[in-house]
N, C-alpha and C positions, 0 to 999 in steps of 0.2 A: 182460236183453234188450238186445241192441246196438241203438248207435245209427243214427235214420238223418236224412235230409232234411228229416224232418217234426219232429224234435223228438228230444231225447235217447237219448229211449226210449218210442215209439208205437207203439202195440199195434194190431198188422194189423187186429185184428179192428172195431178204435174207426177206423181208418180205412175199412172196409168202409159202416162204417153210417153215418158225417158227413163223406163226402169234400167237398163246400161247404165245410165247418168247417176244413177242414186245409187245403184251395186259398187260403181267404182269410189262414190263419195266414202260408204260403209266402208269397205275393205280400206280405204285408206284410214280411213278414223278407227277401226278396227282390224287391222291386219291379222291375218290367220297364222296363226304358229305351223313354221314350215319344220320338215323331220331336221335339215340342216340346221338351224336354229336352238335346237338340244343341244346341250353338254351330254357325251356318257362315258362314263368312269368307271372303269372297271373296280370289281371290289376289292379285287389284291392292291391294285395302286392307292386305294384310298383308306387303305387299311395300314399301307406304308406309309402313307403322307401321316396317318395320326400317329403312330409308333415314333415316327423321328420327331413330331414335335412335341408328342408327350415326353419322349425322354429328358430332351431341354427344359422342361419345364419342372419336371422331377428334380432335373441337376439343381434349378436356380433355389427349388422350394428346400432341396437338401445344403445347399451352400447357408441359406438363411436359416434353418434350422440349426444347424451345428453351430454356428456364431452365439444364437440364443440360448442356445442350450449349454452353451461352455462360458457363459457370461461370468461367473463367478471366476473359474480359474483364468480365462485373458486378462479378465483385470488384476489378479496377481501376478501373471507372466509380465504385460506389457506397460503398468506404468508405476511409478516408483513406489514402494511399500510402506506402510503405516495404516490409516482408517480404511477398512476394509467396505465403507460405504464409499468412500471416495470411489475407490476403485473400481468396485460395481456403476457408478455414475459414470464415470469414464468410459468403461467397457458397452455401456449402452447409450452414450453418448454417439461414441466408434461406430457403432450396431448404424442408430439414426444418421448419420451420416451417408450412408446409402441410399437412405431415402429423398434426402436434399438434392441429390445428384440425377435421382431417378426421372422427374420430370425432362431436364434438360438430355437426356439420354432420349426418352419420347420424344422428343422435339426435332434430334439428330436422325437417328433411324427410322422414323417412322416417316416423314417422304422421303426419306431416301429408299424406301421400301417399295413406297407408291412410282417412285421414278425408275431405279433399276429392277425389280424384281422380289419378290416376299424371300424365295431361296439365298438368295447370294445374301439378306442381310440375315436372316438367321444362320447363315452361316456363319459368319463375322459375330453373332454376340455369344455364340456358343464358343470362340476363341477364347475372347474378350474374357467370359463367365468361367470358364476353364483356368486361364491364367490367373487372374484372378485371386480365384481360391487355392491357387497349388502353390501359389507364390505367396499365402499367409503363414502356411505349414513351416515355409524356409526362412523363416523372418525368424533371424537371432533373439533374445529376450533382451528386455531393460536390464538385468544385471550382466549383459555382454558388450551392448553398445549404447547404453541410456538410452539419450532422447530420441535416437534416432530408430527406436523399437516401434512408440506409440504413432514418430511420422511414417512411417512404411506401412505400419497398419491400416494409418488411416488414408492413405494414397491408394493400397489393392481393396479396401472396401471401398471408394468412392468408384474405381473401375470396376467392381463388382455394380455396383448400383447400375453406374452409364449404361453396361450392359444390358441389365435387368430393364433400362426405359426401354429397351428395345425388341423383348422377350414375347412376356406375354399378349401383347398388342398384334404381334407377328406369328404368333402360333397359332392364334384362334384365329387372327385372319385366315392361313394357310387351312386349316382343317374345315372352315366353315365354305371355304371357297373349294375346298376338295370333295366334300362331303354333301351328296343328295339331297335333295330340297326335304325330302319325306322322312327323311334320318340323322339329318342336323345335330337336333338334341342330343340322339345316343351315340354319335363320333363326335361331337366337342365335348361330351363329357368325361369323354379321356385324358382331356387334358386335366381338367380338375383332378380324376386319381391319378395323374400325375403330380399333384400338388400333393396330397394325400400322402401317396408314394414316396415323394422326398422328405416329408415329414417325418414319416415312421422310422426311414432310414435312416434318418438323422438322428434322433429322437434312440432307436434301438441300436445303432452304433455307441452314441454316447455312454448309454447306461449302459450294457453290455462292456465298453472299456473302463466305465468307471467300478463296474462289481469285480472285474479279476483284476485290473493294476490298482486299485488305490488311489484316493486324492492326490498322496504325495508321489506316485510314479506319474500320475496323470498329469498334475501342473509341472513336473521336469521334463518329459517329451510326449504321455499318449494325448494331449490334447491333437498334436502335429497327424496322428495317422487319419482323421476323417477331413482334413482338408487338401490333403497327400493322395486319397483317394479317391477326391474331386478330378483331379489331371486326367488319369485314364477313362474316366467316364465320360469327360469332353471331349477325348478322343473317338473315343464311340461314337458317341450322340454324333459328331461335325462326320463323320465316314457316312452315318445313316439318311443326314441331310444331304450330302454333296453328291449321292445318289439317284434324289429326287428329281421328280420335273418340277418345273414353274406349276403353280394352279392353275387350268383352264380357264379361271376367272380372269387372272391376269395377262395369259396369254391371249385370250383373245380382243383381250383391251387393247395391246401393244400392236396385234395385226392391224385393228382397224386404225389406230392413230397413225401407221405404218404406213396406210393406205392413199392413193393418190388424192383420193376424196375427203382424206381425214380431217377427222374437226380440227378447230386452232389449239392452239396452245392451250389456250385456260378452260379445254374442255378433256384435253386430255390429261394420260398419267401420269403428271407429275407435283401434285399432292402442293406441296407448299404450305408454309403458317400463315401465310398472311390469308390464303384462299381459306385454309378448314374454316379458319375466326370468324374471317366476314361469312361465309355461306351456311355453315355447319354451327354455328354456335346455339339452336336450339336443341340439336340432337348432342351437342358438347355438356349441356346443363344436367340433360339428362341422364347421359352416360357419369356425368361427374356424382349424380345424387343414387342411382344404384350403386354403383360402385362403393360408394363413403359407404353407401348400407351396411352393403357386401361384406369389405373390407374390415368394418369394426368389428361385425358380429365371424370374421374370419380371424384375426390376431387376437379378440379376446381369448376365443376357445384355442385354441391350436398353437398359440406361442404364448400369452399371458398367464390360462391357467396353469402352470408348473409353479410360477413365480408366485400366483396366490393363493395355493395352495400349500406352500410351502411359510411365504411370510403369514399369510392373514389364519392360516388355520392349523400352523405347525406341521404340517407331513412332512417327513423326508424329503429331498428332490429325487432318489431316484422311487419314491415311492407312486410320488405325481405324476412323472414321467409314466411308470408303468400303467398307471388310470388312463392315461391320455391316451397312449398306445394300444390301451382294449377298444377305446372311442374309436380313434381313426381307424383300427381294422375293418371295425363295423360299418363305417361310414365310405369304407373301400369297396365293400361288398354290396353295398345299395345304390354307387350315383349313378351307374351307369344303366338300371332300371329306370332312375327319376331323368337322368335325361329321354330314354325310350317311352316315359309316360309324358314328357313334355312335348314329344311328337303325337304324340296320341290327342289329348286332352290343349295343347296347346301354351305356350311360354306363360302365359300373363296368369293364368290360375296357378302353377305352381309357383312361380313367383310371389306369387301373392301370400300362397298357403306357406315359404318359406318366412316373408318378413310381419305375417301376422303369429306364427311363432314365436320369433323373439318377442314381439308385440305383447305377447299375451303368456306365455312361458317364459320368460329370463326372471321373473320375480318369484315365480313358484320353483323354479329350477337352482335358485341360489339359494333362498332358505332350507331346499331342502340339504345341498352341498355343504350349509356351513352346520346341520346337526351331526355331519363329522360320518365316520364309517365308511369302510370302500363301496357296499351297497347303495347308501343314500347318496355318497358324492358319485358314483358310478351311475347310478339312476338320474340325477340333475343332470351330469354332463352329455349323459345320452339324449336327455332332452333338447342340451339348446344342439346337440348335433344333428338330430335330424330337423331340425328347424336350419342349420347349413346347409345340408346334402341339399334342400329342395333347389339354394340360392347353385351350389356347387355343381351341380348335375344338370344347370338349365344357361345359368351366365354366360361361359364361354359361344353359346349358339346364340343367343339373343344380341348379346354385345357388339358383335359385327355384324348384324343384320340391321344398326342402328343408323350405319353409313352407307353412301353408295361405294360402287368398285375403286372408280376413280383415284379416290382419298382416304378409302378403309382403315389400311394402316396408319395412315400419318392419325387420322382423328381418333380412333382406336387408342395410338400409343398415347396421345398430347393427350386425353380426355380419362384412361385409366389412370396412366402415372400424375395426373396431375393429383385427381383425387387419393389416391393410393401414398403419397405423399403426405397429405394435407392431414386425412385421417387412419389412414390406414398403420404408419409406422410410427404415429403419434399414439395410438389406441394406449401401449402402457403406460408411457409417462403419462397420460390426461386420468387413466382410473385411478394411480397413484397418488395423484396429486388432489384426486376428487375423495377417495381414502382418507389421504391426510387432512386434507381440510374439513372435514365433515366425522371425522370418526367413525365413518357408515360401511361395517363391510359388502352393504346392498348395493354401493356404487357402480360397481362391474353391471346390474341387472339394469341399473333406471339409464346409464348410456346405451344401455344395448338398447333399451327400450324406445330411448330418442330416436336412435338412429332408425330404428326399425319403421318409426311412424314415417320421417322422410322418404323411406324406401315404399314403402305403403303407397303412398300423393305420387312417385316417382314412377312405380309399377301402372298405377293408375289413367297414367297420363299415357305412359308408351302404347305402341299399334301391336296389335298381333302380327308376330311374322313367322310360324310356324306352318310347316307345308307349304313355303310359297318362296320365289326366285328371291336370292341378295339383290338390291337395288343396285341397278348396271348391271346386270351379270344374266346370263340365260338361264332356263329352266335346266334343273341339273337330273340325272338318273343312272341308275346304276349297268343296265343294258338295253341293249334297243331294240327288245320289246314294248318296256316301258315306254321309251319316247315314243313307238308306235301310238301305243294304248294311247299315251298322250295326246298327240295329232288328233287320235281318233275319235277322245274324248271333248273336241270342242264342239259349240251348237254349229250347226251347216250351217250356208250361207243363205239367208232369205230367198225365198224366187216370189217375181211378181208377175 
């Protein structure tokens, strides 16, 4: 007998005589979306929910920018003087060191995020990130107190990093759990030009103090004023968070585990590593291989080319910087379209069309960068940047829709930071070193290009989840209309 609606194999005739019996089997196997069962989120609130956690993300992307960008002069500030490659090695030594630290920070915050609340712990890294960097600015030099310059450095960049594991993993939860099932894309893509954002301003502080003070005012104290002007922005950012509500995602996790009937323990929110590992580690793999994608083809452009443009093709640094800065503008100006087209068209095609980009543009975008000229290198880099924006304006909204409620965060932080780690703050030391070893200055092109093909297999594998509910979480909407429309849009109940 074929199957059908009602069961396997229901015999018409058993449905003639108990249709009650077989309505109540349906409805239980498919239950109807009740109007109470909507989230709705007003647009002002979810417009504040992305403001305060794009700003943090701004702060963290502008603390690591200024570090990068002043690489030359910390390593004359901060550790003792002679070979000026030494000291460059040092200062990016310092730099990766953040990154070492950044996993085990995911590890920390991120169930602790799923246990107490996504609010209360971005509040706490946005301290963290805040002190951090204001506390590098006040750090005496090596010709004041030696050794003890290079250890403080490297003590408030390793609490910059803890922080940082606990950053991004919590802002895109926060935004994607605030933010409407049908506009996902284009409110987490704020957070990316938040990334953008601290970039530029990193990036146009620096040069901007390097063009009116001079190297040699700069390395006696203007290095100290963009890490000085770290403090009051985390001032800010932690006001605009402390503000906010919890996500409706997680509030209403917390009511029902709350609830007399609530599940046990290890069904509720409280995250755990031992749980993400064992349960979550398919969607771990996954998240780990976009991400490495993501991430190369992110620190090559946006913090590597300054430094290869400068050693491998002779530009100035503040000549680079300026190149870079026409990129990112441009690139500030489009993600929040390509996230609004990822609603439209859906995550996995843009995805796709960002890492077949590198895929197939990082070899034509570098030879044409290294025949020199701000046209030609301004023409490459705009290439592999709109091959970013696709990854940059789509990630943040797919990324957490990779987990259910429950664990978001925790698997979120442990599954970005791990990768972000592994390859992400390793990106310069590995092309340097694939440079030196090879004499190829195409090397930047054929890693991008590796990495792009994993992203590729990686895109390919994940589910669509665009227009549709975070797993655990209800259907979300902006007013209640919508949820009306919603209810009203499902098929009626059979009658027999």
């Amino acid at each position: 007998m074929p199957a059908t609606d009602h069961g396997p194999a229901a015999d018409p005739e058993a449905l003639r005589r108990h249709p009650r019996l077989f309505r109540a089997v349906t409805r239980r196997r498919r239950p109807r979306l009740r109007r109470t069962d909507i989230t709705v989120t007003g647009e002002t609130s979810v417009r504040r929910a992305v403001r305060a956690a794009s700003l943090g993300n701004a702060m963290e992307w502008f603390d690591f920018g200024i570090y990068a960008y002043l690489a030359v002069t910390l390593g004359r500030v901060f550790f003792p003087s002679g070979d000026d490659t030494v000291q460059l090695l040092s200062s990016f030594a310092t730099f990766a060191v953040a990154f070492l630290v950044r996993p085990l920070g995911g590890m920390v915050f991120g169930p602790m995020g799923d246990r107490l609340g996504r609010k209360r712990v971005l509040a706490l890294t946005m301290i963290l990130m805040a002190v951090g960097t204001f506390a590098i600015g006040l750090i005496p030099s090596y010709s004041s107190i030696g050794f003890w310059a290079p250890v403080l450095l490297v003590f408030f960049r390793m609490l910059q990093g803890f922080s940082t594991g606990g950053e991004y993993g919590g802002a895109s939860t926060f935004i994607a759990e605030y933010a409407p099932d049908r506009r996902r894309g284009y409110f987490g893509s704020f957070l990316e030009f938040g990334t953008l954002a601290g970039y530029v301003a990193a990036a146009g502080l620096v040069t901007a103090l390097t063009a009116w003070l001079g190297a040699g005012t700069m390395e006696a104290w203007g290095w100290r004023v963009p890490f000085l002007v770290a403090g009051p922005l985390g001032l800010v950012g932690l006001y605009l968070r402390l503000r906010l509500d919890e996500t409706p995602a997680f509030q209403k996790l917390e009511s029902e585990s709350a609830a007399p009937a609530a599940a046990p323990a290890e069904t509720s929110a409280k995250g755990g590593l031992a749980r993400i590992f064992r349960q979550q580690w398919p969607a771990l793999i996954l998240c780990v291989a976009l991400v490495g994608a993501y991430n190369i083809a992110d620190y090559m452009l946006l913090s590597y080319m300054p430094t290869y443009l400068s050693d491998e093709l002779g530009y100035g640094e503040t000549h680079g910087l300026l190149i870079l800065l026409l990129v990112m503008v441009a690139l500030m100006l489009v993600v929040s379209r390509v996230g609004r087209l990822s609603d439209r068209v859906g995550r996995k095609p843009v995805l796709m069309a960002g890492m077949l980009g590198f895929l197939l543009l990082s070899l034509p975008a570098f030879l044409l960068i290294g025949q020199g000229g701000v046209p030609a290198v301004t023409a490459g880099m705009l290439m592999l940047g709109l091959s970013l924006v696709c990854l940059l304006g789509t990630m943040s909204a797919a990324l957490p829709a990779l987990f259910p409620t429950e664990v978001r965060y925790g698997s979120l932080a442990v599954g970005y930071n791990l990768s972000a780690s592994l390859f992400g703050g390793t990106t310069p030391l590995v092309i340097t070193a694939l440079i030196g070893a090879t004499g190829s200055s195409l090397m930047p092109a054929y890693y991008a290009m590796g990495a792009a093909l994993v992203g590729v297999i990686a895109v390919a594998c994940m589910k669509e989840t665009a227009r549709r509910p975070l797993t655990g979480s209800p259907p979300s909407v902006t007013t209640p209309e919508e949820a009306t429309e919603l209810v009203l849009s499902q098929t009626p109940e059979p009658r027999f």
